[in-house]
N, C-alpha and C positions, 0 to 999 in steps of 0.2 A: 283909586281904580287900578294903577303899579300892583297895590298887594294883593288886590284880590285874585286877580290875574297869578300873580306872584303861589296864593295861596292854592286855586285851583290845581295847578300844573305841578307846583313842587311839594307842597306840605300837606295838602287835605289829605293825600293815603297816608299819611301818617298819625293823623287824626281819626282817622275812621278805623286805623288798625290798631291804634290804643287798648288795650288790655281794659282800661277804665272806659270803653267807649261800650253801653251795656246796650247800642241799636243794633250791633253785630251780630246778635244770635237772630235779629230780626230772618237777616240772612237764610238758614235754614228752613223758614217754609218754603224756601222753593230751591233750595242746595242742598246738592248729598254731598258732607265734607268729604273731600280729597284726601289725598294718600298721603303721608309722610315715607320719606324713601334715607337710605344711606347712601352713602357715595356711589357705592355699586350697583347701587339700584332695587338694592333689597328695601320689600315695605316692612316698615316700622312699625305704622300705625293705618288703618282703612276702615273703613264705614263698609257692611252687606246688609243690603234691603232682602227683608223675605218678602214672601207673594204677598202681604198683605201691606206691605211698603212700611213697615217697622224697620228703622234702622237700628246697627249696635256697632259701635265703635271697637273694634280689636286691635289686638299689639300681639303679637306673634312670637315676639322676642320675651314677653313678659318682662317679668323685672329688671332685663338684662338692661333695659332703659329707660328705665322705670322716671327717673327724675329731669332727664334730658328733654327727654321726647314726652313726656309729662302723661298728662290724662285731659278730658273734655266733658267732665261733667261733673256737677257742685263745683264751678269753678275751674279752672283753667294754669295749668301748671307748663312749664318748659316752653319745647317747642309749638305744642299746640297751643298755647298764648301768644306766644311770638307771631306762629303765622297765623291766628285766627282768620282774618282777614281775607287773607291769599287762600287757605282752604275753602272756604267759604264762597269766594268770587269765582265765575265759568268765565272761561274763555275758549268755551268751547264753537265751534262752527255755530255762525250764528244762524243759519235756518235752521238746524239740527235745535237750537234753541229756542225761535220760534213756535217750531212745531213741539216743542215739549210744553211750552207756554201755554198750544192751544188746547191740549189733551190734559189741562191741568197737573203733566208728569213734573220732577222736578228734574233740572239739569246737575251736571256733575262738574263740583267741586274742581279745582287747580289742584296738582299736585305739588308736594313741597320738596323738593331734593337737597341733603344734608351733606355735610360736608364729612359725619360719623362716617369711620373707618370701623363696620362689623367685627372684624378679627380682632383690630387694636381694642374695642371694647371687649370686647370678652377676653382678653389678652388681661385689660387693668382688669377685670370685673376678677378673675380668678387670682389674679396676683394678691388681690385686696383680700382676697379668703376670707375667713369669718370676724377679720377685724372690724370695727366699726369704723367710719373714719370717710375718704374720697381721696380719687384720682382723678387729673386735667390732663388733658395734652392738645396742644397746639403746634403750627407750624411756624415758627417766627418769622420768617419772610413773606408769609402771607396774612397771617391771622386766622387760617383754619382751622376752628377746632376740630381734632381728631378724635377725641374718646372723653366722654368725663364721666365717672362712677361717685356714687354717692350709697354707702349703706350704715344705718340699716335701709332695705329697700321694700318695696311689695307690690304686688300684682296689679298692672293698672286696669287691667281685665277687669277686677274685683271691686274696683271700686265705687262704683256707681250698688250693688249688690252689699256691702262689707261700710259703705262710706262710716257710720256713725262708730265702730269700734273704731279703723283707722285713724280717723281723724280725733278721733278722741284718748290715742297713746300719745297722752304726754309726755310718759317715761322716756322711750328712744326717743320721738319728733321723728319721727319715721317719712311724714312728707317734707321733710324739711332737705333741702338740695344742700350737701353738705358742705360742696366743691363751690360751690356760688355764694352760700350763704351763711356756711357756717363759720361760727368767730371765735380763733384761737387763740393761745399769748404761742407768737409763734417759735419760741426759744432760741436756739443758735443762728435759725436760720435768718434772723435779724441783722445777725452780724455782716450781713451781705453791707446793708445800709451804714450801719454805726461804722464799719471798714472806709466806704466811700465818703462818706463826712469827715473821718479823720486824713482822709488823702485831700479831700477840698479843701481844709484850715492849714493843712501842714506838708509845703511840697517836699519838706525833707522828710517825707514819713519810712522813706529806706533807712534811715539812722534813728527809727525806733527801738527802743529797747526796753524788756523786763524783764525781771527775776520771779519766774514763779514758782511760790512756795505753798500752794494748796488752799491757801485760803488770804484774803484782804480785807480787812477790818478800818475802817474808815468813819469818826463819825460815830460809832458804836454800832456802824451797818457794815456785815458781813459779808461777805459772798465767797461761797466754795466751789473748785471746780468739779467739775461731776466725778462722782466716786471718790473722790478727795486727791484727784492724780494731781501731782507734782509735776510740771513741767521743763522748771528750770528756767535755763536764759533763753530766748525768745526776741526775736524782731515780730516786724505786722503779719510776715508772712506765716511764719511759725505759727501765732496766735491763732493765725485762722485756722491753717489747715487744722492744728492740734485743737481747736475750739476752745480756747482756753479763758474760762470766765473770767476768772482774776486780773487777767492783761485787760480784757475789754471793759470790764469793772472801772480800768484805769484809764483807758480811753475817752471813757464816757464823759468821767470828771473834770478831762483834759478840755470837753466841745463846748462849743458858746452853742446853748440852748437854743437858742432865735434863729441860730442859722439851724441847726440841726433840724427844727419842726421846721424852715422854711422847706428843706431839702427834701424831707418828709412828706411835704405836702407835694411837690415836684415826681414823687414817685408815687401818688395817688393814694396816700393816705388823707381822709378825714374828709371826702368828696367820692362822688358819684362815679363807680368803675364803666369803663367801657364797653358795649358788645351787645347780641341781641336778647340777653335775659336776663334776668330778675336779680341783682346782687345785693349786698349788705356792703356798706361804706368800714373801709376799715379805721381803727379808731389809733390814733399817736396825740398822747395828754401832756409831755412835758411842755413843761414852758420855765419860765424867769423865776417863779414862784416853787417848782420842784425842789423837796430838798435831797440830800447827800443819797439817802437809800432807794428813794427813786429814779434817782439819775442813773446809779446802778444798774436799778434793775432793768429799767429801759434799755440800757447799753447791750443786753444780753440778751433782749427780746423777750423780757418776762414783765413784772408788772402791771399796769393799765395797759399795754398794747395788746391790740386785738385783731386779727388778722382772717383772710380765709385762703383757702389752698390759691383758690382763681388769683388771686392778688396777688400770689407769690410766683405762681406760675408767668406771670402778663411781668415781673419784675427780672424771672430768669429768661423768659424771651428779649425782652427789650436789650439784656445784657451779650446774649449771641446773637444778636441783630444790629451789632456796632450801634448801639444806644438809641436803637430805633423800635418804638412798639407800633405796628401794628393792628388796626384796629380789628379786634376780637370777632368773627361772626360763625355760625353755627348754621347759615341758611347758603345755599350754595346758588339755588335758582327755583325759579317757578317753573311750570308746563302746563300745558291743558293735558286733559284725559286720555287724548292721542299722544302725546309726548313731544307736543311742539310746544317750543321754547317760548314762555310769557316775557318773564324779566329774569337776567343775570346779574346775580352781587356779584362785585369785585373788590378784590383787596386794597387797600388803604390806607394811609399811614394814619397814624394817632396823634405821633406826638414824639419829637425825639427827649427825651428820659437822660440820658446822659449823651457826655459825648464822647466819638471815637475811641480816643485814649482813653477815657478810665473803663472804659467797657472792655476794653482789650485786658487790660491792667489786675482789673474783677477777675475776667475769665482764666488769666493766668491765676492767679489764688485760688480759683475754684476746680481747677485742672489738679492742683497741688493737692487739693481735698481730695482726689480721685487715686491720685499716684500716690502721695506716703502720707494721707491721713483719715478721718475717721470715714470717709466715703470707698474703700480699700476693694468692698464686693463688685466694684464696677471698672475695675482694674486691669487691664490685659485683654479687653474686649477686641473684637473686630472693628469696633466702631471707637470713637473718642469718647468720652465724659467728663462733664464737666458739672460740680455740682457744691450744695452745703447741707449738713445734717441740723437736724437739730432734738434735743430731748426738751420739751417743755415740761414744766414740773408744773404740775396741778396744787397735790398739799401731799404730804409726808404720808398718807395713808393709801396713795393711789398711785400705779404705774406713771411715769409722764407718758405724752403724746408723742409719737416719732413722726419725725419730720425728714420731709428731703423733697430740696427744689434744684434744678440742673437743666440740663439741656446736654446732646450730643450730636455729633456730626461724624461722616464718613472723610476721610485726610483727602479723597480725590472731589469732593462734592463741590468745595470752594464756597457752601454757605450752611449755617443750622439747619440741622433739620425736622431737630423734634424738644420741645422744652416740655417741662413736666412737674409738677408738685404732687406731693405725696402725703397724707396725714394718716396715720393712723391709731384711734383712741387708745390711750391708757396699754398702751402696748411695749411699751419699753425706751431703747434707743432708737436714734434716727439712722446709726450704722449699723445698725443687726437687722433692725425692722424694716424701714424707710426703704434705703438705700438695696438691698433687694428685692424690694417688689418694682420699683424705677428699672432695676434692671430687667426682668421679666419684662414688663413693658418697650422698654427697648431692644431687646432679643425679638421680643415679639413683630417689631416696628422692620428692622432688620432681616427679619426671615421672608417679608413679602415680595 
C-alpha cells in the first residue's frame, strides 16, 4: 500500500510521460498540443486549428531547432518527446474545461518553456556554418542548457510531408541529434581524462618529464604527434597545452588499466548519461587484457573510445563547477494556456565527478591551452577561457574531426558561466576549426 501511494504521487507522471508509453497520443482526441517556448518566450514549436479543427504542428524557427525541439509526427524527437506528456495535459480553468467537454471542443494543451537561449542558438547555428558536426552549451552551476546545434539538419515543418526521403538518407543520418548522439573517437580532447588519471596514480606528477622527438615507437606501435611537431623537453603541463601525443602515448603506458576504466567510468563513460533527452552511452574498452598500441591509442583519445559532444560538454562543466555536475535539463517549467505556472524544474546536483583540487588543478592546464597553446583564438578575450582541442583522425584519406570542449567565465562573476563542446566533421584541427567557432559562441554569450 506504502508503494502505491509512493507510486501515485511521485512516479506514475513519469510513467505516463515515457516516450515508450504509446497511451499518450490517446491524449490528443481531446488536446490541442501546447506550445513549446525559449527562454524568452519566443514559440518554438505550436499546433493552429483551422475552421474545420484540422490541426498542423509548426516551428517558426525551422531548422534553427530542428533536433532540440525535434518534431511530433512518425514518431517523436527532442523536446517534443521529452515533454509529450505536459503538452498534451490542460491545465486549463477547469470550467473553461468543462464546457469545452460539453460542446465536444478540445481543450488546450500546457505550454513547455525551455531553457534555449534564441540568440545563443543561432549564435552556435552560424558559427557551425556548413560544417557537419554539433554544438552544446550549458550553464554549469545550473544545468541549463542554453543552445545545442546538430547539422546536417532539416525542416521539421517538412516532415510529416518529406517523412520517407528524410528518414530514409542514410548517407548524412540527418535525424540523427549529433550533440546527444553522435559517437566520436574524441582525439586530444581525452587527454582532459588520461591527465587526471596520471595526477590520481602519481602525486609527484609536477616532476614529470619528457623528451619529445616526434614520434614513440614502443612494441612495434607508433605514434606521431600531429604534423610530426617536435616538442622537446616537456613536464604534464607542457604536454597538455602543446598536446603532445608522444608524452601521453607515454603516460598511458605508465597507468594501471583497472584504475584508469574504474575512473572512466566515474566520469560517465560506458553508462547512461544524464538529462531530459535521448543520448548514446559513451564507450572506454581498455582493460587488463589491452595490449601495447591500444593503450596508446586510448591514452590520446583515439582508438575504441567513442564519445559524443554532450559528454564532453557535462565533463567540461563538471570541471568549472569545482567537480560538481549538474544535472542536465532542457525543460525550464510548464504553464497553462494563460501563462500560469503548472510545474517548475530546478536545478540539481548529479553527482560530484572530481574533487575540488583536481578540478582546480585541470582548469589551470586548460587555462594554459588558451594562454600559449593550441586553443591561442580565445586569447585576450573580455571574458576568461578555459578549454582543450582536439584533432581526431578518422584514416589517412580524410580530414580529422576538430574538437574543442571548455568552458569561460567573467573575472568579477565568482562562478562559470558557460561550458561548451564543439565537433566539427572532417574539418581539420580543433585550434583553427574548433576553437573559433567556441569563440563565436562565447562572444555571442557575452554581447547579451
Amino acid at each position: 500500500m506504502g508503494y502505491f501511494a509512493y507510486f501515485e504521487t511521485v512516479k506514475s507522471e513519469d510513467f505516463i510521460n515515457s516516450p515508450y508509453n504509446a497511451r499518450q497520443d490517446s491524449f490528443s482526441s481531446s488536446t490541442v498540443r501546447g506550445k513549446i517556448m525559449g527562454s524568452g518566450g519566443e514559440i518554438l514549436a505550436e499546433s493552429n486549428v483551422d475552421a474545420e479543427g484540422k490541426e498542423t504542428r509548426t516551428y517558426p524557427y525551422r531548422n534553427l531547432f530542428a533536433h532540440v525541439v525535434g518534431y511530433s509526427t512518425h514518431g517523436k524527437l527532442g523536446v517534443e518527446s521529452a515533454a509529450n506528456f505536459n503538452l498534451l495535459r490542460s491545465n486549463s480553468f477547469f470550467l473553461e474545461r468543462i464546457v469545452n467537454e460539453i460542446r465536444g471542443e478540445k481543450n488546450k494543451g500546457d505550454d513547455v518553456v525551455t531553457t534555449l537561449n534564441v540568440s545563443l542558438q543561432q549564435a552556435a547555428y552560424d558559427a557551425l556554418g556548413e560544417h557537419d558536426g554539433a554544438v552544446v552549451v550549458m550553464e554549469p552551476s545550473t544545468g541549463r542548457i542554453l543552445a545545442m546545434v546538430s547539422k546536417p539538419d532539416f525542416d521539421p515543418n517538412e516532415v510529416a510531408a518529406n517523412w520517407e526521403a528524410i528518414s530514409g538518407d542514410s548517407e548524412s543520418s540527418v535525424l540523427v541529434n549529433r550533440a546527444t548522439q553522435g559517437q566520436y573517437p574524441p582525439g586530444s580532447t581525452f587527454k582532459i581524462l588520461t591527465t587526471l588519471e596520471y595526477m590520481n596514480e602519481n602525486s609527484n606528477y609536477n616532476e614529470y618529464s619528457f623528451q619529445c622527438n616526434g614520434k614513440l615507437n614502443v612494441d612495434n606501435s607508433e605514434i606521431h604527434c600531429f604534423g610530426g611537431e617536435v616538442h622537446g623537453s616537456e613536464d604534464l603541463k607542457a604536454s597538455f597545452k602543446n598536446s603532445c601525443n608522444t608524452s601521453f602515448s607515454n603516460i598511458g603506458l605508465s597507468l594501471d588499466k583497472a584504475a584508469f576504466r574504474k575512473f572512466c567510468k566515474k566520469m560517465l563513460f560506458n553508462q547512461k548519461l544524464p538529462g531530459d533527452l535521448d543520448t548514446k552511452k559513451s564507450s572506454f574498452s581498455l582493460d587488463a587484457s589491452s595490449g601495447t598500441g591500444e593503450t596508446m591509442q586510448t591514452a590520446i583519445g583515439q582508438g575504441k573510445t567513442l564519445v559524443s559532444p554532450y559528454h564532453m560538454m557535462l565533463i567540461s562543466a563538471a570541471i568549472a563547477n569545482d567537480g560538481v555536475l549538474m544535472t542536465p535539463y532542457v525543460i525550464d517549467h510548464t504553464q497553462n494556456k494563460d501563462g500560469t505556472l503548472v510545474k517548475q524544474f530546478e536545478a540539481a546536483e548529479y553527482g560530484k565527478l572530481l574533487s575540488k583540487e583536481q578540478a582546480q588543478t585541470i582548469r589551470e592546464y586548460m587555462q594554459e591551452v588558451v594562454e600559449s597553446g593550441t586553443a591561442s583564438a580565445l586569447k585576450g578575450q573580455s571574458y576568461t577561457a578555459y578549454g582543450k582541442t582536439g584533432s581526431a583522425e578518422i584514416n589517412s584519406k580524410r580530414d580529422s574531426h576538430a574538437w574543442f570542449t571548455g568552458f569561460a567565465t567573467k573575472a568579477d562573476s565568482g562562478k562559470p558561466d558557460i561550458a561548451i563542446a564543439v565537433i566539427a566533421e572532417e574539418a581539420g584541427t580543433g585550434g583553427k576549426i574548433a576553437a573559433p567557432i567556441a569563440k563565436q559562441v562565447f562572444d555571442a554569450y557575452y554581447a547579451q
